[in-house]
MIFI-651023 format. One record per residue: residue number from 0; x, y, z of N, C-alpha, C in turn. Coordinates in steps of 0.001 Angstrom, whole numbers, plus 500000, padded with zeros to 6 digits. Layout:
{NUM {X Y Z} {X Y Z} {X Y Z}}
...
END
This chain:
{0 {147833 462539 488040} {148432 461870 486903} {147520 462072 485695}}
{1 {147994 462525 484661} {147580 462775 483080} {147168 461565 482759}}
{2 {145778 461299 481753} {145578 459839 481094} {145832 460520 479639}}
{3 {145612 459079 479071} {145714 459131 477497} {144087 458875 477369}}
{4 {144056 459933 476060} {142510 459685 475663} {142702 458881 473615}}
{5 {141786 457872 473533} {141658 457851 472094} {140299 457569 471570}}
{6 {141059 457850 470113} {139525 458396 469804} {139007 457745 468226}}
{7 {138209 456997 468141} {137702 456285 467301} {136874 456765 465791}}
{8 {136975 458265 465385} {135950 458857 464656} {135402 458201 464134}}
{9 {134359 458602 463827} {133235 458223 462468} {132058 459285 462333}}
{10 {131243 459394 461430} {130802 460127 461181} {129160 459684 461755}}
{11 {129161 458502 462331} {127551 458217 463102} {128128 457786 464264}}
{12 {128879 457133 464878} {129686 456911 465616} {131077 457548 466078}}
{13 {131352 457548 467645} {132665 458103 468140} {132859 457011 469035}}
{14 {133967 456464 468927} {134395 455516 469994} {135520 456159 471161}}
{15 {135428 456199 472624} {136577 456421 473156} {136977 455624 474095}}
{16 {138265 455798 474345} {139156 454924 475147} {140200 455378 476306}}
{17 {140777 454757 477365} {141632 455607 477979} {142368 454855 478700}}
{18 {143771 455296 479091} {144259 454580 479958} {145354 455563 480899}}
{19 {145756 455356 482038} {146579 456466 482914} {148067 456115 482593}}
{20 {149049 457048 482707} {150371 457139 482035} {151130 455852 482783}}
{21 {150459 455384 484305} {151304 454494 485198} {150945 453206 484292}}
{22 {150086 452944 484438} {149521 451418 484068} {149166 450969 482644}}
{23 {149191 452085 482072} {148915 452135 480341} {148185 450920 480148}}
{24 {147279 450772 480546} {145989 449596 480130} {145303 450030 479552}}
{25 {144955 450583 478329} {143600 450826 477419} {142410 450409 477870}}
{26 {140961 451285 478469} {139671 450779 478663} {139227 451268 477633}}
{27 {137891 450232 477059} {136849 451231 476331} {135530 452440 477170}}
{28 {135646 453435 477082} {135212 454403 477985} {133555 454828 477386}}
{29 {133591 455069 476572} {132314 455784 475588} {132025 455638 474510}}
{30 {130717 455833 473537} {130679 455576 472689} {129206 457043 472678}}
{31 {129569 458095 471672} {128795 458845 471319} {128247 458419 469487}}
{32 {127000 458758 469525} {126320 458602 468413} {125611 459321 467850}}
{33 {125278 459860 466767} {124062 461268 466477} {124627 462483 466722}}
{34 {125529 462794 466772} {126016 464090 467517} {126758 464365 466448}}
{35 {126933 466296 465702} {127311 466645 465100} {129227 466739 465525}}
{36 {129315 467079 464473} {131235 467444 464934} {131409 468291 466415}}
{37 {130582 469452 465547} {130652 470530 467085} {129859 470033 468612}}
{38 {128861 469146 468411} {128707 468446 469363} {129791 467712 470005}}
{39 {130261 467065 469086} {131094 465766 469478} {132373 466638 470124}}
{40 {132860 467434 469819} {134260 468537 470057} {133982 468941 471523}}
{41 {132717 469470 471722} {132053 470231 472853} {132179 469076 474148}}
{42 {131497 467639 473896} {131267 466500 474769} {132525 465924 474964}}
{43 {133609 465641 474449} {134953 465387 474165} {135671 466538 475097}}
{44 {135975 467791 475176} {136119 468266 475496} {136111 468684 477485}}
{45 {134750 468571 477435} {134011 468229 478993} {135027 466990 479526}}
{46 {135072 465592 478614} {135835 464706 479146} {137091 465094 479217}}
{47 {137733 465780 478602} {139201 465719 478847} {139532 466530 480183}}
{48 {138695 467692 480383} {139128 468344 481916} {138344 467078 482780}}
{49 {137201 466800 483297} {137198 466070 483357} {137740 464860 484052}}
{50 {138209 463960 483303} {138937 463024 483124} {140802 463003 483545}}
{51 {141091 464534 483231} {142098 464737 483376} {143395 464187 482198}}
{52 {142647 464648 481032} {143385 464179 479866} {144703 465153 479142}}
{53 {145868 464428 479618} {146871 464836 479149} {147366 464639 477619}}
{54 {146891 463728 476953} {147553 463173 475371} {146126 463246 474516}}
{55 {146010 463030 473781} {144584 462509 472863} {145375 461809 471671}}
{56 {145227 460955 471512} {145440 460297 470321} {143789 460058 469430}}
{57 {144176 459980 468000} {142757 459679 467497} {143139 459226 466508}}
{58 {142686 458016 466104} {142857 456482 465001} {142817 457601 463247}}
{59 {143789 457443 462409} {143823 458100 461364} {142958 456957 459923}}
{60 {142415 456570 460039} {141596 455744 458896} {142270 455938 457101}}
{61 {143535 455637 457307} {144145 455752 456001} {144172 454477 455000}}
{62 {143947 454436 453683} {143541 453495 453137} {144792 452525 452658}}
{63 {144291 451579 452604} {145173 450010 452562} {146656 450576 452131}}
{64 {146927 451030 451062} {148037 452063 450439} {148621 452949 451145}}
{65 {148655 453664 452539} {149001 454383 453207} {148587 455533 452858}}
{66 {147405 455735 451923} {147155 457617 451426} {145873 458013 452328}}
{67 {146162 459135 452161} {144781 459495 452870} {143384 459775 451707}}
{68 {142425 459018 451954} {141248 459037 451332} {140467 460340 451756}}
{69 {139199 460276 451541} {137891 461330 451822} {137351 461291 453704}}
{70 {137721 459522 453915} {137135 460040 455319} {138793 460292 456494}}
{71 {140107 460149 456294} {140783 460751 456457} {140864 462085 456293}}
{72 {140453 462703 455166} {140249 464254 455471} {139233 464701 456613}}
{73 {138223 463845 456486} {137192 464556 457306} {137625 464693 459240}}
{74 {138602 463169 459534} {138606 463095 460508} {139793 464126 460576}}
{75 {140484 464488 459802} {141227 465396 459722} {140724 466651 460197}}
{76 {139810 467302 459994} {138857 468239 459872} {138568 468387 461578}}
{77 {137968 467279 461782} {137640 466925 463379} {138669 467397 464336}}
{78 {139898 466651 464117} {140668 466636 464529} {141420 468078 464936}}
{79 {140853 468949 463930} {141670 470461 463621} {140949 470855 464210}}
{80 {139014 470434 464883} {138037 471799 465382} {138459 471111 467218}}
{81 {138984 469941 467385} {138786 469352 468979} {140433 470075 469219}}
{82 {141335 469982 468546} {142835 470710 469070} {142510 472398 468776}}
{83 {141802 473114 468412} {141775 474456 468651} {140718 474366 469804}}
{84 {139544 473604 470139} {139145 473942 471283} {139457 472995 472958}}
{85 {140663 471928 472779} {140915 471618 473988} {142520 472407 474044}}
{86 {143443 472601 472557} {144324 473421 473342} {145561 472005 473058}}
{87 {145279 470950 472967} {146154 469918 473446} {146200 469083 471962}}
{88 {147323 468819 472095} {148420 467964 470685} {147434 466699 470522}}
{89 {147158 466412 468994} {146469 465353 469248} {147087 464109 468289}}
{90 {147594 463170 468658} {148495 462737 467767} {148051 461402 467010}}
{91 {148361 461579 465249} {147556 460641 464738} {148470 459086 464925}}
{92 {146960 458447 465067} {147405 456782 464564} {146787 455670 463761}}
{93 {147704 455174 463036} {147212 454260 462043} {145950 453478 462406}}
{94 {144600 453636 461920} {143625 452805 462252} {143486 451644 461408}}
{95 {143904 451060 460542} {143663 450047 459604} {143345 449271 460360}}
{96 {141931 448527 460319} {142234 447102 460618} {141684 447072 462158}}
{97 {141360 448305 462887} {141136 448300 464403} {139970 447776 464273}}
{98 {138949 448333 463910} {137262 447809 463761} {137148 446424 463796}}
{99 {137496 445952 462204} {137537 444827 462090} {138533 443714 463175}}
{100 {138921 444213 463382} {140002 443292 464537} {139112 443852 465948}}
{101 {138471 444479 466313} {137406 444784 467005} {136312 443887 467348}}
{102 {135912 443612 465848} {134560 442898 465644} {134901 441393 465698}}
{103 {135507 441126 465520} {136417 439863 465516} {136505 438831 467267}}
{104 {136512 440026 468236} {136972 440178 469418} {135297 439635 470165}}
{105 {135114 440873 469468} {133090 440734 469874} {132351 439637 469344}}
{106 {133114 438968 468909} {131610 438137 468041} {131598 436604 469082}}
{107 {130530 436358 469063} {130121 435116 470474} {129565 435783 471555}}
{108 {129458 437066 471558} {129955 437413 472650} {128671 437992 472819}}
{109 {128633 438700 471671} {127129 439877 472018} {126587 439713 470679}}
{110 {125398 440817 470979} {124387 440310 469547} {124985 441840 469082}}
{111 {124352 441563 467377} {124663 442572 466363} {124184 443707 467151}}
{112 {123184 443752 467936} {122847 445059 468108} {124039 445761 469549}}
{113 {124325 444716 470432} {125082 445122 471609} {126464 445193 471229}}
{114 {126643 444756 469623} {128271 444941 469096} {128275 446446 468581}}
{115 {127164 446784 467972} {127348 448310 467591} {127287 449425 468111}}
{116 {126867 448750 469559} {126996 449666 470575} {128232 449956 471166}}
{117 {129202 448447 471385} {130730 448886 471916} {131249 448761 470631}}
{118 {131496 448530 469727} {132863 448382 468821} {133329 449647 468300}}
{119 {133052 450314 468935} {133745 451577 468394} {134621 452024 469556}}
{120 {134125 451991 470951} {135321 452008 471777} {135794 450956 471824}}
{121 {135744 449511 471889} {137017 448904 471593} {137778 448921 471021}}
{122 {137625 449616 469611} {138015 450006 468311} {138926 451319 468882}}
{123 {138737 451800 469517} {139638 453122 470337} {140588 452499 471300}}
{124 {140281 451720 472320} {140880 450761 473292} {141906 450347 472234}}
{125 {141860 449663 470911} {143109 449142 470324} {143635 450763 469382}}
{126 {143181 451340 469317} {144428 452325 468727} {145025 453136 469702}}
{127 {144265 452925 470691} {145185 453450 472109} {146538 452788 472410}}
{128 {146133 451065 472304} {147440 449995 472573} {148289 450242 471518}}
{129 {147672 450472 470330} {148731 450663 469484} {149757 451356 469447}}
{130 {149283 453027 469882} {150125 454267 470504} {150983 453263 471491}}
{131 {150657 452878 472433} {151364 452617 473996} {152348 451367 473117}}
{132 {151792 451089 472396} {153429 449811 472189} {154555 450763 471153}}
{133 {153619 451531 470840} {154984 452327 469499} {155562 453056 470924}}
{134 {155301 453510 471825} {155581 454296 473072} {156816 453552 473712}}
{135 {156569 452207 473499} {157253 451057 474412} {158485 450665 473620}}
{136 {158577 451251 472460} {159601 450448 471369} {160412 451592 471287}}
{137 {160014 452752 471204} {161360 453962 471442} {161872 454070 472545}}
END
């Protein structure tokens, strides 16, 4: 069985997430840091065979207005070097609001330093759910 992979960009941070096509439960899976694009494409990559990743979704960071800003292009960019080297459709989704509704989740919970360690895959974990409910409504 194929999972869904998602994917949290940032440019110091990568958050990922996953869940299998039966049970569509979003986990937070990983969190890479320091690693260039082509790093990050290369390590991403490894996971999807792997892992056995059939979908990739990856959170589109478009600004309050629905346009795409500067770091929408970039993840754009990303997005164009990980689908020429896994081969596989990667389909965007609205990130507004995941982080912060992330951090929100985390707080009590862990200290500033053990939040910046997961909130970026939880932050993937919810644009994963997000995909799986737009999934659930068609």
């Amino acid at each position: 069985m194929q999972r869904i992979l998602a994917i949290d960009y940032g440019l110091r941070r990568t958050g990922l997430a996953v869940a299998d096509r039966e049970t569509r439960l979003p986990a937070p899976l990983e969190v890479f840091e320091g690693l260039t694009d082509q790093q990050l494409v290369e390590r991403i990559a490894e996971l999807v065979v792997r892992e056995e990743i059939g979908t990739i979704v990856c959170g589109m960071p478009l600004n309050e207005d629905g346009s795409i800003g500067p770091q929408a292009k970039k993840t754009e960019q990303f997005v164009n070097l990980l689908q020429q080297r896994t081969g596989r459709e990667i389909i965007h989704v609205d990130e507004r609001l995941t982080t912060h509704d992330s951090e929100k989740k985390l707080s009590g919970i862990y200290t500033r330093k053990q939040k910046r360690r997961r909130i970026d895959a939880v932050a993937a974990a919810r644009i994963l759910q997000d995909y799986l409910d737009g999934l659930n409504k068609a």
